[in-house]
C-alpha positions in Angstrom: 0.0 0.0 0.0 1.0 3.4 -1.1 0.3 6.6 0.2 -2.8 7.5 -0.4 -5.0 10.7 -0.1 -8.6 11.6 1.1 -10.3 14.0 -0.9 -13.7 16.3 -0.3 -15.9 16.3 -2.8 -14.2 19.2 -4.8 -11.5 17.1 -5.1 -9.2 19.1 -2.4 -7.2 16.9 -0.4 -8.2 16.5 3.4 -6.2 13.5 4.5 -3.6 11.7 3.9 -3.6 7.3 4.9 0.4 6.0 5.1 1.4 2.7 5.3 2.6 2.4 9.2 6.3 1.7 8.1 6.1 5.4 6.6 4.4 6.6 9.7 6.6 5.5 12.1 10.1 6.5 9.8 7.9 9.8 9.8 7.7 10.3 13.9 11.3 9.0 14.1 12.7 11.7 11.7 10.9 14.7 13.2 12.4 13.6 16.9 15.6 13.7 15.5 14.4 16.9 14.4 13.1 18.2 17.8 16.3 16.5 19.6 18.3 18.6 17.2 16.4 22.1 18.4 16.6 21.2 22.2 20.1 20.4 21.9 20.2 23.5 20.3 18.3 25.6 23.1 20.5 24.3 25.8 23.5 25.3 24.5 22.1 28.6 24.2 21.1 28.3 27.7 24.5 27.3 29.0 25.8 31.2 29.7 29.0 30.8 28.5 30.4 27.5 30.0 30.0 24.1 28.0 28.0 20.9 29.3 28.8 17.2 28.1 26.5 15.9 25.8 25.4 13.4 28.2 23.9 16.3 30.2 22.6 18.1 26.9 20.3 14.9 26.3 19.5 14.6 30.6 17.9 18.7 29.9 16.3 17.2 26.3 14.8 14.1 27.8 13.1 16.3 30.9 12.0 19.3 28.2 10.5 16.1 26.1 8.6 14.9 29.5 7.0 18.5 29.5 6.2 18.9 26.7 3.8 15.8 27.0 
């Protein structure tokens, strides 16, 4: 199964059906996306010394459990 789209009755797109494999490559790629802004944002929010990286993903996993 492909990709396939749900239309109204003008023919406009309104949804979109993806096979779960696609879905769940999907999810993965945008938290690499959001771990690569809240890496980002602590870094910013370091004020001028460095943290380990360990510590950068400690402040991304507790921002992630907010923002659930």
């Amino acid at each position: 199964m492909e990709t396939q789209f749900l239309t109204d009755e003008k023919g406009n797109r309104t949804a979109v059906v993806l096979p779960i494999k696609k879905y769940n490559k999907l999810i993965e790629k945008l938290e690499d996306l959001e771990d690569v802004r809240l890496y980002d944002e602590a870094k910013k929010e370091d004020d001028g010394y460095r943290i380990s990286i360990d510590e950068a993903f400690k402040i991304i996993a507790e921002k992630r459990k907010l923002a659930k």
